[in-house]
MARMAR-58205 format. One line per field, with one value per residue: z, x, y of N, C-alpha, C, O, CB in turn. Coordinates in steps of 0.1 Angstrom, whole numbers, plus 5000, padded with zeros to 4 digits. Glycine has a CB too. Layout:
N
nup	c(Z / ...) $
neast	c(X / ...) $
nnorth	c(Y / ...) $
caup	c(Z / ...) $
caeast	c(X / ...) $
canorth	c(Y / ...) $
cup	c(Z / ...) $
ceast	c(X / ...) $
cnorth	c(Y / ...) $
oup	c(Z / ...) $
oeast	c(X / ...) $
onorth	c(Y / ...) $
cbup	c(Z / ...) $
cbeast	c(X / ...) $
cbnorth	c(Y / ...) $
END
This chain:
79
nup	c(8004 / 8013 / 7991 / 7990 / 8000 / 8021 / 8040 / 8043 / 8055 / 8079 / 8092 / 8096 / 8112 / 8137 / 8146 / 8148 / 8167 / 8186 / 8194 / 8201 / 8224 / 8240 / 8243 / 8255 / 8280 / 8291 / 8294 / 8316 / 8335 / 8338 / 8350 / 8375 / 8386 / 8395 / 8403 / 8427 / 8432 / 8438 / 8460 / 8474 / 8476 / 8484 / 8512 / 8525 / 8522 / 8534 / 8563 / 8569 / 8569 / 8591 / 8611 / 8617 / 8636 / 8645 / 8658 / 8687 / 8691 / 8661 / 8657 / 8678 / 8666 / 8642 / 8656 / 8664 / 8643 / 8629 / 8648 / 8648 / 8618 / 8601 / 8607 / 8581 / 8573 / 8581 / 8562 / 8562 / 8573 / 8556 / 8565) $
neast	c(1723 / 1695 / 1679 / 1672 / 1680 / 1672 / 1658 / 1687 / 1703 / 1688 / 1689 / 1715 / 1719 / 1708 / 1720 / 1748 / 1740 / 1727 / 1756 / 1774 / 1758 / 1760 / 1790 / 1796 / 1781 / 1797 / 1823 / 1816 / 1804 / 1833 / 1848 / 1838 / 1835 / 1863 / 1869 / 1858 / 1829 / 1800 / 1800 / 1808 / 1787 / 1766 / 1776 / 1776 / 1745 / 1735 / 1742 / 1734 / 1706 / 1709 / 1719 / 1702 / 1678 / 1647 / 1615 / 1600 / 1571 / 1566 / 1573 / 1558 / 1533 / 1536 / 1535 / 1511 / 1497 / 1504 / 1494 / 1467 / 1462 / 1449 / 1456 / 1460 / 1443 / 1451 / 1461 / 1443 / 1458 / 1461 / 1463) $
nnorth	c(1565 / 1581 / 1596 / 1619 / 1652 / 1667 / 1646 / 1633 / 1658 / 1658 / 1639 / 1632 / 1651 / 1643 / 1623 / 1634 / 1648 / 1634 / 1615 / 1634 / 1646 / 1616 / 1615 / 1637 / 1636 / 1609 / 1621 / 1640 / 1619 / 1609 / 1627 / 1635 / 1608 / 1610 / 1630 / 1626 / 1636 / 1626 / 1613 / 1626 / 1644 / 1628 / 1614 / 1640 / 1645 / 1623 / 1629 / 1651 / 1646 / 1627 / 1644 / 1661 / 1674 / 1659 / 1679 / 1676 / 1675 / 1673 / 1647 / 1632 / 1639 / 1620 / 1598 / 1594 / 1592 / 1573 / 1553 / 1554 / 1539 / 1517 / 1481 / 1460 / 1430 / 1395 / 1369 / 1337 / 1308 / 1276 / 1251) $
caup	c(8014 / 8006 / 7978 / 7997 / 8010 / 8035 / 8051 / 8046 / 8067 / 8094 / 8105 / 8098 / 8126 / 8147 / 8150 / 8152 / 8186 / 8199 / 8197 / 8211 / 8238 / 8248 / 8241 / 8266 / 8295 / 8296 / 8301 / 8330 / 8343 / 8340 / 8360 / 8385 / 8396 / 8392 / 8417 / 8440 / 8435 / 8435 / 8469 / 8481 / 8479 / 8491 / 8527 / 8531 / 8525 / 8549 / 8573 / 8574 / 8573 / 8605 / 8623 / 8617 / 8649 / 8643 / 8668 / 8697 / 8688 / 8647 / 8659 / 8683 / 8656 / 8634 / 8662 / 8665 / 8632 / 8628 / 8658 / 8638 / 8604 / 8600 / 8599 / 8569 / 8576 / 8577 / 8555 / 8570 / 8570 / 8555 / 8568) $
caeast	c(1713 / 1682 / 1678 / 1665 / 1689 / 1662 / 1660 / 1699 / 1709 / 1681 / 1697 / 1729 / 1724 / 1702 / 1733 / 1754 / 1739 / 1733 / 1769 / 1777 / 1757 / 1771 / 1804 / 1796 / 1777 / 1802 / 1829 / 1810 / 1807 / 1846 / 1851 / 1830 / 1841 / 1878 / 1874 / 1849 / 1818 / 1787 / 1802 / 1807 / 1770 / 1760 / 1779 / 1769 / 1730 / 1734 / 1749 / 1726 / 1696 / 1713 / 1719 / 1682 / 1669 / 1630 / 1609 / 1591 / 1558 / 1564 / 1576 / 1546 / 1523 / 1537 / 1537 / 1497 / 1486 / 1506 / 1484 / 1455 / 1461 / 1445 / 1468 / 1459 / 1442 / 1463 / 1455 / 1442 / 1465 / 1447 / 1475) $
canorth	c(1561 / 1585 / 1605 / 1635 / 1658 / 1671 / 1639 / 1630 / 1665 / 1657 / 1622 / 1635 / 1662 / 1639 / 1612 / 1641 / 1656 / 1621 / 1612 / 1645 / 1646 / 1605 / 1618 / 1651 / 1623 / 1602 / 1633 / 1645 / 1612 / 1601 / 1636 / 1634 / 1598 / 1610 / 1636 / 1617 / 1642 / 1619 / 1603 / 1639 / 1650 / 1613 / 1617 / 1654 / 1646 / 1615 / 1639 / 1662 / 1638 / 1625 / 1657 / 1672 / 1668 / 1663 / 1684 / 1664 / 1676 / 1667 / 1631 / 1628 / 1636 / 1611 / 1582 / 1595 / 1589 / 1555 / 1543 / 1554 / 1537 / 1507 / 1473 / 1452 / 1416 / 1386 / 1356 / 1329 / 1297 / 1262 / 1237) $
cup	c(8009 / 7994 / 7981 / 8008 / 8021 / 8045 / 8054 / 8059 / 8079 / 8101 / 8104 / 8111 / 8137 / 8151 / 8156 / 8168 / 8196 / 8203 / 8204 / 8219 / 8244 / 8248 / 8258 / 8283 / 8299 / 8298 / 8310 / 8339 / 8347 / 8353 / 8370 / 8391 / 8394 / 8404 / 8429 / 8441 / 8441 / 8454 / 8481 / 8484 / 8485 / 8507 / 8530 / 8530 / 8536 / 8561 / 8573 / 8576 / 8592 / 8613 / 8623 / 8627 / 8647 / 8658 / 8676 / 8691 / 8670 / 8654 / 8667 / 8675 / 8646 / 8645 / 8665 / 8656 / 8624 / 8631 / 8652 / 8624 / 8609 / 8595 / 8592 / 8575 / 8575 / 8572 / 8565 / 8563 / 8569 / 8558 / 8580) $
ceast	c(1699 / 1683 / 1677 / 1671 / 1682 / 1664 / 1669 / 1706 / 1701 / 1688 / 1710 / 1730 / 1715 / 1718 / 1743 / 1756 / 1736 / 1749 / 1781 / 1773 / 1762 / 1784 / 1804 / 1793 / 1790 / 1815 / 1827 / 1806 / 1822 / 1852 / 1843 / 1833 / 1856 / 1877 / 1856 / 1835 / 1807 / 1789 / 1803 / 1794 / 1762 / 1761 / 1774 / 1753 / 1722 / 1733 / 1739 / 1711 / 1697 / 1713 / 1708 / 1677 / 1654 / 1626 / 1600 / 1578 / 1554 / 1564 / 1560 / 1532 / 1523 / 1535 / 1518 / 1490 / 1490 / 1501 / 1474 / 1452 / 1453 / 1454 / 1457 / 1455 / 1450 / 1454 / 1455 / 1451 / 1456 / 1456 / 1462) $
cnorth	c(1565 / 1592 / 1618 / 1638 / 1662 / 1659 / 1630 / 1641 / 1660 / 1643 / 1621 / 1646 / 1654 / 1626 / 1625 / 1642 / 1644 / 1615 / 1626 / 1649 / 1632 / 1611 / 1629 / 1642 / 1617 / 1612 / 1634 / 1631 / 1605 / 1615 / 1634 / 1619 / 1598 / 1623 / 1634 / 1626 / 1639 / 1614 / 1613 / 1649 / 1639 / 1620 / 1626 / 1651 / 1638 / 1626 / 1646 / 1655 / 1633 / 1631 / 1663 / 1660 / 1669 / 1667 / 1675 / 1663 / 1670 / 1647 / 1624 / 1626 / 1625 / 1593 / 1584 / 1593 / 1577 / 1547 / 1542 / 1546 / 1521 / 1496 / 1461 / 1441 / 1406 / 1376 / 1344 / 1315 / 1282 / 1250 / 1230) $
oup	c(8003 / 7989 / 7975 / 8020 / 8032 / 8056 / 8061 / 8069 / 8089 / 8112 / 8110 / 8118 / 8148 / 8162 / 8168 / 8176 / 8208 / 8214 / 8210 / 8225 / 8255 / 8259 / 8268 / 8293 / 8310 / 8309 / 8318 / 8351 / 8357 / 8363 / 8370 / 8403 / 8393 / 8414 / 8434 / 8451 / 8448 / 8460 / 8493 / 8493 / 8491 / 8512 / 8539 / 8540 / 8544 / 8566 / 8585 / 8584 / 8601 / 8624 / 8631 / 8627 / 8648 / 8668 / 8670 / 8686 / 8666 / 8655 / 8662 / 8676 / 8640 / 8642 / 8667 / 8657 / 8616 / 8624 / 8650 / 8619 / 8620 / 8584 / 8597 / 8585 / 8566 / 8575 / 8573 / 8551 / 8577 / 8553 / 8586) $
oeast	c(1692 / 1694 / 1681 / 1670 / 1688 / 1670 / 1667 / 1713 / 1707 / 1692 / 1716 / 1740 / 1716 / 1722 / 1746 / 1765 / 1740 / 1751 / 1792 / 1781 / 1768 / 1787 / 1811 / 1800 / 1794 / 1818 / 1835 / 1805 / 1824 / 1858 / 1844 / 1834 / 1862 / 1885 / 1848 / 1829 / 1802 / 1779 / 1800 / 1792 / 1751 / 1753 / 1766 / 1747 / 1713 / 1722 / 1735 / 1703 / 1689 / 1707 / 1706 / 1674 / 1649 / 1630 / 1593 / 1573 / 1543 / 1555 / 1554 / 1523 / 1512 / 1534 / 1512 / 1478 / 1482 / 1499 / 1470 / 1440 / 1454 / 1459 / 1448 / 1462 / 1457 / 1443 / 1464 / 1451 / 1448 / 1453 / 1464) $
onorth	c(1557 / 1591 / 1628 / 1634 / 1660 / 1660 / 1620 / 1638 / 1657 / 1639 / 1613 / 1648 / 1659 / 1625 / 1625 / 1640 / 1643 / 1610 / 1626 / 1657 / 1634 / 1610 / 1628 / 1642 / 1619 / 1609 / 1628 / 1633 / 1597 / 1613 / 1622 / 1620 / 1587 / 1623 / 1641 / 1625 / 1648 / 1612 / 1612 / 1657 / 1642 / 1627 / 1624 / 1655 / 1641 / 1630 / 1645 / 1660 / 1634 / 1628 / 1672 / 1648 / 1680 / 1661 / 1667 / 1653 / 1664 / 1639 / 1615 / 1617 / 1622 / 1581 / 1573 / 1591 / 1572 / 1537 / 1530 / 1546 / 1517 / 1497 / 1455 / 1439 / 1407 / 1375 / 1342 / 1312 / 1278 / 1239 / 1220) $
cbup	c(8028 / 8015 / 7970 / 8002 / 8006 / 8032 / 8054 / 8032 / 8065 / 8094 / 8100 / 8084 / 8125 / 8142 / 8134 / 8147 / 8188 / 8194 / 8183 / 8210 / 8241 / 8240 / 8221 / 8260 / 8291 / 8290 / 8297 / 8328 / 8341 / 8321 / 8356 / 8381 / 8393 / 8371 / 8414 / 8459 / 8427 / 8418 / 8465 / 8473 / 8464 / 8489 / 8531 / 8520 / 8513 / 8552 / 8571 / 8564 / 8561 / 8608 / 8621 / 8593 / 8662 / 8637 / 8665 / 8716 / 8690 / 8632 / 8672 / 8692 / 8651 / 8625 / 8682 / 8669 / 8622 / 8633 / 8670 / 8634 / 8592 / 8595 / 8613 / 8560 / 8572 / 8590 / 8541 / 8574 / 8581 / 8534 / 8578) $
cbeast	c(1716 / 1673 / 1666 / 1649 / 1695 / 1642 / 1651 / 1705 / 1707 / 1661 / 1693 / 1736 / 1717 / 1685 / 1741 / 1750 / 1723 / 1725 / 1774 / 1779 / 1743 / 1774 / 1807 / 1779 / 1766 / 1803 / 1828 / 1794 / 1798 / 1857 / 1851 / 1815 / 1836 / 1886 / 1881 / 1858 / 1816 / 1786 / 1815 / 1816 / 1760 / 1772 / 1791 / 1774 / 1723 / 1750 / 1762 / 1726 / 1698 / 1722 / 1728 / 1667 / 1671 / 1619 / 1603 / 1589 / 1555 / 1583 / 1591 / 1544 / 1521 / 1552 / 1551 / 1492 / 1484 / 1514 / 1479 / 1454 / 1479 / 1435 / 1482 / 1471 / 1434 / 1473 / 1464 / 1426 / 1474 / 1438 / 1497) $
cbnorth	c(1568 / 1592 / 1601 / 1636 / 1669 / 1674 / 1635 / 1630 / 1681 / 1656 / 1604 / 1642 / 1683 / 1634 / 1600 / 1650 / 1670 / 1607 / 1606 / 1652 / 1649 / 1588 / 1629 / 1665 / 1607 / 1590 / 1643 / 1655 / 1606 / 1598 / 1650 / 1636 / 1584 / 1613 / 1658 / 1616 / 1644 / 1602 / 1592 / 1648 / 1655 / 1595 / 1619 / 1670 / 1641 / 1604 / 1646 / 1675 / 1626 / 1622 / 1669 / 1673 / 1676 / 1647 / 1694 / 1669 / 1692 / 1673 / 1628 / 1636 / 1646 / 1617 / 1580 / 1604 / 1600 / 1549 / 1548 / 1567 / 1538 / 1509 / 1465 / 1450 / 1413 / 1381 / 1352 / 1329 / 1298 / 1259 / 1242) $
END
């Protein structure tokens, strides 16, 4: 290939560690959809998104500065 061992080892350890870290990814992803992980931290974040009751006074403040924003002009129609 090159002539120069210096930069025959370096792209020999750079292929190396890229094919062993794909090698290592796709491990950790064949486990993880073999015992349902990804689908197991999904539901639980839903869930708790759902059950967090927002406080009256947070909600109110957010329905008070909705009122306030300014809504965008509409384009006028040339038909």
């Amino acid at each position: 290939m090159t002539d120069s061992a210096v930069l025959n080892t370096v792209l020999g350890l750079v292929f190396l560690f890229y094919a062993l870290a794909l090698l290592c990814s796709g491990l950790v992803e064949m486990i993880a959809n073999w015992v349902k992980k990804r689908a197991k931290y999904l539901l639980r974040g839903i869930r708790e998104l759902i059950d967090d009751v927002v406080p009256a006074d947070v909600a109110e403040a957010d329905r008070n500065r909705m009122q306030r924003m300014p809504t965008p002009p509409r384009p006028h129609s040339t038909a």
